[in-house]
MDAnalysis code that builds the backbone (N, CA, C; Angstrom):
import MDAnalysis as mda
import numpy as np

u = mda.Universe.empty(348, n_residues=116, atom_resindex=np.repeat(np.arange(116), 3), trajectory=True)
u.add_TopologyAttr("name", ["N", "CA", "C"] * 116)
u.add_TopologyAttr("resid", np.arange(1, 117))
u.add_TopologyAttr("resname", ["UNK", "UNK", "UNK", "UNK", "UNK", "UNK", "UNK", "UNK", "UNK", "UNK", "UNK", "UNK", "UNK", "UNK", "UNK", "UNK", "UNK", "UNK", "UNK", "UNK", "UNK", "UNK", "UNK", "UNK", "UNK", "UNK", "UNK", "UNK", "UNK", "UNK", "UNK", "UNK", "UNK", "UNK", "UNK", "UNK", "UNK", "UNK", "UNK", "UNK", "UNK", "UNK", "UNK", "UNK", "UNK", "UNK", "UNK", "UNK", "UNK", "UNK", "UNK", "UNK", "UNK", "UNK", "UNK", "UNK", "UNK", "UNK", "UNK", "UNK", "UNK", "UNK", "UNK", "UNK", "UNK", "UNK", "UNK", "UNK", "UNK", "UNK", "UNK", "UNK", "UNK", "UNK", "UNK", "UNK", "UNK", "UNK", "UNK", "UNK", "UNK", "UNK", "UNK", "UNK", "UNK", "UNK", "UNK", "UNK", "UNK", "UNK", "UNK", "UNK", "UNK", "UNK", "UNK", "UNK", "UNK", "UNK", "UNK", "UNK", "UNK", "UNK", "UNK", "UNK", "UNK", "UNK", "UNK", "UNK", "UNK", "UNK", "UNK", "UNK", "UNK", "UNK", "UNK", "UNK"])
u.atoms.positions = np.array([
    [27.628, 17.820, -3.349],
    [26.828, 16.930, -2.538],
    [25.512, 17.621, -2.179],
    [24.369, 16.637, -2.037],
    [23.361, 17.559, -1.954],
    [22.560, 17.698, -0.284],
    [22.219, 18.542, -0.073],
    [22.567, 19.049, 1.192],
    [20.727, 18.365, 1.870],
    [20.499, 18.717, 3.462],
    [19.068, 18.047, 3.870],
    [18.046, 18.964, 2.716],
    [18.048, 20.256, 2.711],
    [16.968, 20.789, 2.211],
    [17.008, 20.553, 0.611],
    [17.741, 19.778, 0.109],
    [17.293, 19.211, -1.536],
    [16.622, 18.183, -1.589],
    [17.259, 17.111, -0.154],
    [16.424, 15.199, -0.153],
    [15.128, 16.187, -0.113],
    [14.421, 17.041, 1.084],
    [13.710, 17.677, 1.412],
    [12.885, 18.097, 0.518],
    [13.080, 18.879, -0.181],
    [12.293, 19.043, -1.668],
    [12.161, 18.020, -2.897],
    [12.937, 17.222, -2.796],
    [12.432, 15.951, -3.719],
    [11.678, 15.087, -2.961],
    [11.623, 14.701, -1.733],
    [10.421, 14.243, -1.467],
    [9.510, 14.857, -1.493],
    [9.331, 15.875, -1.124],
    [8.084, 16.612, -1.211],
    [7.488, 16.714, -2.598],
    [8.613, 16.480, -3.493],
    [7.795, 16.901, -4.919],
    [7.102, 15.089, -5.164],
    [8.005, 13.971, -4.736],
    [7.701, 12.815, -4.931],
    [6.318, 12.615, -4.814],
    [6.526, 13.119, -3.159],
    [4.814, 12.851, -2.307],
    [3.714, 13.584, -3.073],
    [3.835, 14.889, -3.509],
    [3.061, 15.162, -4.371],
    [2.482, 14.361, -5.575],
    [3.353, 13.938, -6.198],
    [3.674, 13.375, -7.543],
    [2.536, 12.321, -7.083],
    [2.468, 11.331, -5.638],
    [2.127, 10.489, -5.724],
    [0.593, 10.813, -5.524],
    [0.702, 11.780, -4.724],
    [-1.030, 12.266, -4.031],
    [-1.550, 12.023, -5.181],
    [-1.455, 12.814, -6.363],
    [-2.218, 13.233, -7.593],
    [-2.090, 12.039, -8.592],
    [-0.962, 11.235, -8.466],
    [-1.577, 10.250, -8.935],
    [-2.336, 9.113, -8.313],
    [-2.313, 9.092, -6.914],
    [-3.862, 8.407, -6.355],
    [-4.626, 9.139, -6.540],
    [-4.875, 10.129, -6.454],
    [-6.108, 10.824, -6.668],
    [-6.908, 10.305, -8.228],
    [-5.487, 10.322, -9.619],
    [-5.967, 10.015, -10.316],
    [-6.985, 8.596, -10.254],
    [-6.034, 7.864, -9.786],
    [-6.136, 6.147, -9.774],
    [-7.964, 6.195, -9.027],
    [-8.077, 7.065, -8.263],
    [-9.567, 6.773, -6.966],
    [-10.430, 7.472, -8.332],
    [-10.390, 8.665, -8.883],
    [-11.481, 8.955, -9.760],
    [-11.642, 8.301, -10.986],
    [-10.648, 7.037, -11.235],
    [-10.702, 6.183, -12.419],
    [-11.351, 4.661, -12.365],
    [-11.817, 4.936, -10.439],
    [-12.157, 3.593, -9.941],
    [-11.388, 2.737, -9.825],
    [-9.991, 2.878, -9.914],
    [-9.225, 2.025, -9.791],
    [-8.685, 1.559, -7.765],
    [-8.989, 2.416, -7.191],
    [-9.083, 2.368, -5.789],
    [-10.337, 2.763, -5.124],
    [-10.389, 2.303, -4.206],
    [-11.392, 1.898, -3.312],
    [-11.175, 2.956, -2.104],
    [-12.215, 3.988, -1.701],
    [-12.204, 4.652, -1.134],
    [-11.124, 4.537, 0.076],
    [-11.243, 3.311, 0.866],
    [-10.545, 3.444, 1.699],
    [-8.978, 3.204, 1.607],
    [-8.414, 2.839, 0.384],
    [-7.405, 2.512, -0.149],
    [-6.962, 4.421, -0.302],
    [-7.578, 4.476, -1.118],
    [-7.500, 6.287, -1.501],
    [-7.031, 7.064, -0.483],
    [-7.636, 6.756, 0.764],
    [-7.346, 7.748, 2.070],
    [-6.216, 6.600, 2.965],
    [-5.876, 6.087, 2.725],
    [-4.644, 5.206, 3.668],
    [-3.651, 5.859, 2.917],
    [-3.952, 5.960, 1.638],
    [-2.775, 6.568, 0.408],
    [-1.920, 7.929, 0.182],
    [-3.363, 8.584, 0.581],
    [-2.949, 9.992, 0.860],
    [-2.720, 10.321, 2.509],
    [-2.975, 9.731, 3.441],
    [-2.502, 9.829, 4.836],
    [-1.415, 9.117, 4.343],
    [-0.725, 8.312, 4.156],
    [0.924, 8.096, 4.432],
    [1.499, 8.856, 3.245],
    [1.150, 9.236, 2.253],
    [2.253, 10.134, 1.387],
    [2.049, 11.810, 2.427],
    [0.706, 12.242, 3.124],
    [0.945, 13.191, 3.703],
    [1.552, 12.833, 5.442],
    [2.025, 12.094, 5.558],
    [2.925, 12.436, 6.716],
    [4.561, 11.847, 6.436],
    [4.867, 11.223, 5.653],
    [5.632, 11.076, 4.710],
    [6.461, 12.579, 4.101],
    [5.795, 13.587, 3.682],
    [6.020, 15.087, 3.812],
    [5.864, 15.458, 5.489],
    [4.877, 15.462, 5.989],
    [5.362, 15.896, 7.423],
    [6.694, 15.392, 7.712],
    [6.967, 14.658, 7.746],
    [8.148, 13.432, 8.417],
    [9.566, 13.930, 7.453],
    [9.480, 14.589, 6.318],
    [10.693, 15.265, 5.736],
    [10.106, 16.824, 6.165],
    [9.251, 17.106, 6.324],
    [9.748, 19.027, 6.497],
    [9.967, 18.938, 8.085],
    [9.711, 17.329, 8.926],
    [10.438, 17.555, 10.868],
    [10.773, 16.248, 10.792],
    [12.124, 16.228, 10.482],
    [12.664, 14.831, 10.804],
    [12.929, 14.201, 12.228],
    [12.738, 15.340, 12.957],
    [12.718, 15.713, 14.582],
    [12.069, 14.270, 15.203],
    [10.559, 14.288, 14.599],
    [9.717, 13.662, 14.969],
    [9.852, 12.367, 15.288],
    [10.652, 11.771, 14.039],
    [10.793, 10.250, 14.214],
    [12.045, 10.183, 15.770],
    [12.479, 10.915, 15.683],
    [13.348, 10.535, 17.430],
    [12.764, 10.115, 18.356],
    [11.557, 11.554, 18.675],
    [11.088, 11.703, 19.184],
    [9.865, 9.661, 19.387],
    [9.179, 10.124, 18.329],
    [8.865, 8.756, 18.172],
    [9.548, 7.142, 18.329],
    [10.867, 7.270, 18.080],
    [11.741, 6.192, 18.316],
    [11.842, 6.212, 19.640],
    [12.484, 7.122, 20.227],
    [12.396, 6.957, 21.920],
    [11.401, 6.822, 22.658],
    [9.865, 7.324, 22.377],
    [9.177, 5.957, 23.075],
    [8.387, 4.807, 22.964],
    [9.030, 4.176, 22.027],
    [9.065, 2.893, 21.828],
    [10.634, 2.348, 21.876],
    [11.796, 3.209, 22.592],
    [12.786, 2.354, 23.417],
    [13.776, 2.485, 22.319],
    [13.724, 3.156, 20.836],
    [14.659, 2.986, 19.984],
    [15.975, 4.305, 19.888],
    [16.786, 3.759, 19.795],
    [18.190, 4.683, 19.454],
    [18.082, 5.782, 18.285],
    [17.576, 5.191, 17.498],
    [17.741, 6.600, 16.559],
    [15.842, 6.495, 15.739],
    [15.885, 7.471, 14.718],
    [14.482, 7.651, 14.195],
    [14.207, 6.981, 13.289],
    [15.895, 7.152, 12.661],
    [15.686, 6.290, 11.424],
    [15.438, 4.472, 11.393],
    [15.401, 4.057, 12.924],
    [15.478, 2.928, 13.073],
    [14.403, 2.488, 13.235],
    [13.154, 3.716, 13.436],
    [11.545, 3.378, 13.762],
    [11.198, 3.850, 12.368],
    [11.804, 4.239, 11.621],
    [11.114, 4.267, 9.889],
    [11.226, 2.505, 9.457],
    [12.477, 2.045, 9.681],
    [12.723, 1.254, 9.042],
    [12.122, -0.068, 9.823],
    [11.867, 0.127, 11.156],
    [11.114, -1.030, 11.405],
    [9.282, -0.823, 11.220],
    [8.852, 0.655, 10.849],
    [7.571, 0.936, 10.697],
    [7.763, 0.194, 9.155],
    [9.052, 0.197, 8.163],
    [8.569, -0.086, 6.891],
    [8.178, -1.006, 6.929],
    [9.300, -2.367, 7.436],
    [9.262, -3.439, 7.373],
    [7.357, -3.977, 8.089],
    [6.848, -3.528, 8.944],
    [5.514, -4.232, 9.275],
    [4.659, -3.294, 8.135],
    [4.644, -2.237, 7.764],
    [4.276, -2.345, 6.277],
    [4.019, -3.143, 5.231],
    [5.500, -3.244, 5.446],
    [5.555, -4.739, 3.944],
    [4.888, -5.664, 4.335],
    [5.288, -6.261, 5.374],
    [4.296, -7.717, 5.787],
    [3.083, -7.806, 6.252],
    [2.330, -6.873, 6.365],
    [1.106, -6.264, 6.165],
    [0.706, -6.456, 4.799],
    [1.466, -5.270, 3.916],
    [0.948, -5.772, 2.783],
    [1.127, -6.881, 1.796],
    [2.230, -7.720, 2.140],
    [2.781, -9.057, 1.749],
    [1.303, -9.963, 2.110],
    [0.944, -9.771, 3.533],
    [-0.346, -10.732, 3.868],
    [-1.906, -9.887, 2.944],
    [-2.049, -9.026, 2.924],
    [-2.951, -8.705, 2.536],
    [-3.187, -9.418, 0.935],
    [-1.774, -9.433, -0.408],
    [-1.636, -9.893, -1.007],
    [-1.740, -10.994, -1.322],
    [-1.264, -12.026, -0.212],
    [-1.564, -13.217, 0.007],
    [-2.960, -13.438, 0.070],
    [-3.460, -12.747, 0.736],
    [-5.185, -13.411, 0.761],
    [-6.076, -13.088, -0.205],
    [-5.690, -11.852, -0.939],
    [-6.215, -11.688, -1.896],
    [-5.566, -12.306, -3.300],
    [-5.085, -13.129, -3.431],
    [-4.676, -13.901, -4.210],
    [-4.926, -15.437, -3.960],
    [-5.281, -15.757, -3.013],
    [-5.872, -17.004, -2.736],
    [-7.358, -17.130, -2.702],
    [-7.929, -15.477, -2.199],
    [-9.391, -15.530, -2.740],
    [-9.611, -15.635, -4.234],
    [-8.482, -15.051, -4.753],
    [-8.819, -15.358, -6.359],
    [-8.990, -16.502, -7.275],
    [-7.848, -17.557, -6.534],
    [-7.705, -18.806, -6.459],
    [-8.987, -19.909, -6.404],
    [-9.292, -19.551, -5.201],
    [-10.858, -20.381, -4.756],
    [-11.777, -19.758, -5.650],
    [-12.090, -18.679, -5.831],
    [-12.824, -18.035, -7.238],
    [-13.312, -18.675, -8.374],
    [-11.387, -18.708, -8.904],
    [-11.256, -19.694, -10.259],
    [-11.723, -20.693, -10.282],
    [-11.381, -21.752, -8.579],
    [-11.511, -22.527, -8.848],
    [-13.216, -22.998, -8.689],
    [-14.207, -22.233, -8.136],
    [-15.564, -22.175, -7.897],
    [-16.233, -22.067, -9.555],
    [-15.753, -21.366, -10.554],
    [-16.012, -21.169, -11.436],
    [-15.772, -22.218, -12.766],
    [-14.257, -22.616, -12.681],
    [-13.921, -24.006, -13.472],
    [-15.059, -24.626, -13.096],
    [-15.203, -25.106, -11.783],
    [-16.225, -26.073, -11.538],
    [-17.839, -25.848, -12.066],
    [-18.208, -24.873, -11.632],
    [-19.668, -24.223, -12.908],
    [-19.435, -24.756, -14.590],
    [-18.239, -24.122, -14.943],
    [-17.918, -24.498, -16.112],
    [-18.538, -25.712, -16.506],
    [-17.398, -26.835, -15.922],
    [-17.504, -28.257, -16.055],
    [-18.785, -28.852, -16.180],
    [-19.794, -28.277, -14.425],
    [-20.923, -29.186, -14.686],
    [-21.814, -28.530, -15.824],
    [-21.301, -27.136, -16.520],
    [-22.190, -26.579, -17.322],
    [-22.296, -27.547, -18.659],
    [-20.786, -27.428, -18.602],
    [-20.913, -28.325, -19.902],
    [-21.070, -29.584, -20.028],
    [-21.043, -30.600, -18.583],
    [-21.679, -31.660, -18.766],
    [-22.838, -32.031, -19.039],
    [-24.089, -30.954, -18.379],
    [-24.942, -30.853, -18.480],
    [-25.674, -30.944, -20.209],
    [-24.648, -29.451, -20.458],
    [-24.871, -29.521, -22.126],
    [-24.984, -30.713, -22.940],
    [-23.784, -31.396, -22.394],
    [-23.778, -32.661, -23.606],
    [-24.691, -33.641, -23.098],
    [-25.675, -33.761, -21.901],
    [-26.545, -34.391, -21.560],
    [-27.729, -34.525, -21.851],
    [-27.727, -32.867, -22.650],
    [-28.982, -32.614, -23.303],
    [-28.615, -33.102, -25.034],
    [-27.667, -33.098, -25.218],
    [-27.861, -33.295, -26.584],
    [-27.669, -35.102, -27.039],
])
């Protein structure tokens, strides 16, 4: 069975794993500066948070919670729906986009056949 200090070192190698590949992703332009640094602040406390698991107690109790692991899992969850909404809007801006553009289209080419 594998003991705290192995989860311990595989996250840490994870979080690494991930730094460097945002890092890759930001010098390929594929992220947006401020995306880049939200990215690497939660994979680096993410490693804080496995080399002192202490912390999240500490943190759970004052905000009123029983254990730490219960303020990870409710920090994930407004995560997700954070980024669930963020998704959402940026997929509906894409939407109105398309649909701003079909419409160019259309009168483009009505236009066209107006001339001919």
């Amino acid at each position: 069975m594998l003991d705290v200090f192995t989860y311990q070192i595989i996250i840490i190698i994870i979080s690494i794993l991930a730094i460097s590949f945002s890092i890759k992703k930001y010098y390929e332009n594929n992220f947006s500066l401020a995306t880049f640094v939200a990215w690497i602040l939660i994979w680096i406390l993410v490693i804080v948070i496995s080399l002192f698991p202490s912390i999240t107690t500490h943190i759970a109790s004052l905000f009123g919670l029983g254990r730490g692991l219960d303020a990870l899992y409710i920090a994930a969850i407004i995560l997700s729906y954070y980024a669930m909404f963020k998704l959402y809007n940026k997929m509906d801006n894409q939407r109105k986009r398309i649909d701003e553009l079909v419409s160019e289209i259309a009168i483009y080419n009505n236009e066209q056949e107006d001339d001919d």
